[in-house]
C-alpha positions in Angstrom: 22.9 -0.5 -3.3 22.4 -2.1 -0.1 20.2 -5.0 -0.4 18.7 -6.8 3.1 16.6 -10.4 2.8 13.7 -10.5 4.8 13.2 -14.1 5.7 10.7 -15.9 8.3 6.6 -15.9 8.4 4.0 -13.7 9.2 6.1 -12.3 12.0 8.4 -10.8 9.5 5.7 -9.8 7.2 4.0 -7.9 9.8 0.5 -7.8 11.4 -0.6 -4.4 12.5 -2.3 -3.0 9.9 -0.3 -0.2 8.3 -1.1 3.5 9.4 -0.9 6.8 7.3 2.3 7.1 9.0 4.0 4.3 7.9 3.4 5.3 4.8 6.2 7.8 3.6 8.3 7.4 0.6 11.6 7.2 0.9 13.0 6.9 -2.5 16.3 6.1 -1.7 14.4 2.5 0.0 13.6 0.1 -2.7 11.5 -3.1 -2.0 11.5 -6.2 -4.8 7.9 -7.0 -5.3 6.5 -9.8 -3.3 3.6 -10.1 -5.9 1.1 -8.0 -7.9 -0.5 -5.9 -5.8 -3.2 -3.7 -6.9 -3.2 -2.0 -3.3 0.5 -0.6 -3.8 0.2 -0.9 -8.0 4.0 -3.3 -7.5 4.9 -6.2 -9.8 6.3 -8.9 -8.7 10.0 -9.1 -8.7 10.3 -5.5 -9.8 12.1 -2.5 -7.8 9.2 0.0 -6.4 9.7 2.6 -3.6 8.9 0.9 -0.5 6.1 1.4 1.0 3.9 -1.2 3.6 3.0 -4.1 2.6 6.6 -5.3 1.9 4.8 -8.9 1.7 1.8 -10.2 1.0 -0.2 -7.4 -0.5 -3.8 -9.0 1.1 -2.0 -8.6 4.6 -1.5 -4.6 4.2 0.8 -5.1 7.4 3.5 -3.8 8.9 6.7 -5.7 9.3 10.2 -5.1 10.7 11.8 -4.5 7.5 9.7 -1.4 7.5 11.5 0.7 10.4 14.7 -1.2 10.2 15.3 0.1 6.3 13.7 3.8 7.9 16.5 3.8 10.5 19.2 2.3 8.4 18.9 4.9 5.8 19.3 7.8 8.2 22.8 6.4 9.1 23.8 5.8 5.0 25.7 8.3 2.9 23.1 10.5 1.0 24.0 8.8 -2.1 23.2 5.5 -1.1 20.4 3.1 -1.7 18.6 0.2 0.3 17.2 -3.1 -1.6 14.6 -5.0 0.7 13.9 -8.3 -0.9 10.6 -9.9 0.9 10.3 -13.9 1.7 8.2 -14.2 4.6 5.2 -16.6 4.6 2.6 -16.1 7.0 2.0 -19.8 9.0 4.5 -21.6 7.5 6.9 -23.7 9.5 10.9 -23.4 8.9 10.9 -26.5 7.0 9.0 -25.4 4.1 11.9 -23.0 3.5 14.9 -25.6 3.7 17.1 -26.3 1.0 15.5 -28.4 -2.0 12.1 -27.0 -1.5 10.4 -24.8 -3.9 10.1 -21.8 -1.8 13.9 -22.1 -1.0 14.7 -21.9 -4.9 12.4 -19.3 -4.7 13.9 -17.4 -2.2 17.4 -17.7 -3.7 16.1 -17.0 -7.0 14.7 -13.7 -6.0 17.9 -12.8 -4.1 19.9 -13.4 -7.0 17.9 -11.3 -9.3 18.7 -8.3 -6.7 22.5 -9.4 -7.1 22.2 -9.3 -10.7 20.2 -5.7 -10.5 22.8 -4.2 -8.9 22.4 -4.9 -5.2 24.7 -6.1 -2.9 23.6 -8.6 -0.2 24.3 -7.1 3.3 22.1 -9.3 5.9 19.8 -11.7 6.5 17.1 -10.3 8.7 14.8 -13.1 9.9 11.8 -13.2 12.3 10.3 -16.9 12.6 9.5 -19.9 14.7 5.4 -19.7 16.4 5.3 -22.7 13.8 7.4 -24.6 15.3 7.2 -23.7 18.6 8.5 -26.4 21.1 10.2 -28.0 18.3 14.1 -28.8 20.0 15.2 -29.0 16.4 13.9 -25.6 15.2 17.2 -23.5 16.2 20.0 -26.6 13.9 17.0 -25.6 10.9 17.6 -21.9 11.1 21.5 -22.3 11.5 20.9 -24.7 8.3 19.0 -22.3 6.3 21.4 -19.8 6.8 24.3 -21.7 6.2 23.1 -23.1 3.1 21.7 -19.4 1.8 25.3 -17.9 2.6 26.7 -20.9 0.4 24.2 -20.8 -2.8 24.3 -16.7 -2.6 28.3 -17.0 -2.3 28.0 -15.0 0.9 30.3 -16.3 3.7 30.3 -13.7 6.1 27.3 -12.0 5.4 25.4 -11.2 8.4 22.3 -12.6 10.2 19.8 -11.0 12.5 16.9 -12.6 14.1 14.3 -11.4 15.5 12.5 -12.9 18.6 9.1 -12.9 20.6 8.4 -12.1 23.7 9.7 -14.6 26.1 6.4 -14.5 28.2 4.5 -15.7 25.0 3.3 -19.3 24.7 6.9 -19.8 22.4 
């Protein structure tokens, strides 16, 4: 059970709005329930098959964690499972998810339950930063966060893969 964290703001959670496309089930790609949504019929912090929204159900976006667990699956044994546990927070700067804060225990929280369940943490997938753009201290927060989640989830080594925006954007 292959379990990924999907970290960051509203760039991780996604913004196009989700297509019929998008929309097949893969049951061998679980998502964690971001919250109760009456859209998808998930619970919060309860396996479902996933399906867009990953995050915030009143969103009904399209993220990266999306095609990334689509693709990933593809190259799995058949027997295999993938976990997607969902963090993002649309307009929130990196500093709201630093360590002591409540979203941070929330986040670890959550990513502990999937250890608990079953799932083994296998990366850190993050897409973040129009909230601090400019900020010259943004990149030491995100190395940070990442060393302090691989330290509270007892993951040393566990990898980390940011996303980024277009270098021609105003970040």
């Amino acid at each position: 059970f292959h379990v990924f964290l999907l970290l960051g703001q509203s760039n991780m959670a996604g913004y196009p709005k989700v297509q019929s496309g998008d929309k097949a089930k893969n049951p061998r790609i679980r998502v964690l329930g971001f919250d109760d949504c009456a859209a998808t019929g998930r619970k919060a912090n309860q396996w479902d098959v996933a399906v867009p929204p990953l995050h915030e159900c009143w969103a009904g976006a399209l993220g990266p964690g999306d095609y990334f667990s689509k693709t990933l699956i593809e190259k799995l044994p058949t027997e295999d499972t993938i976990g997607l546990v969902p963090g993002a927070l649309s307009g929130q700067a990196i500093e709201i998810f630093s360590k002591g804060t409540a979203k941070y225990d929330w986040i670890v929280e959550r990513a502990k339950s999937a250890q608990r369940m079953g799932g083994v943490i296998e990366g850190l997938l993050f897409h973040q930063g129009e909230s601090n753009c400019g900020n010259p201290n943004w990149p030491s927060k995100v190395k940070q966060l990442v060393s302090d989640l691989r330290t509270d989830l007892n993951l040393p080594n566990v990898p980390f893969i940011a996303g980024e925006l277009p270098y021609d954007s105003a970040c």
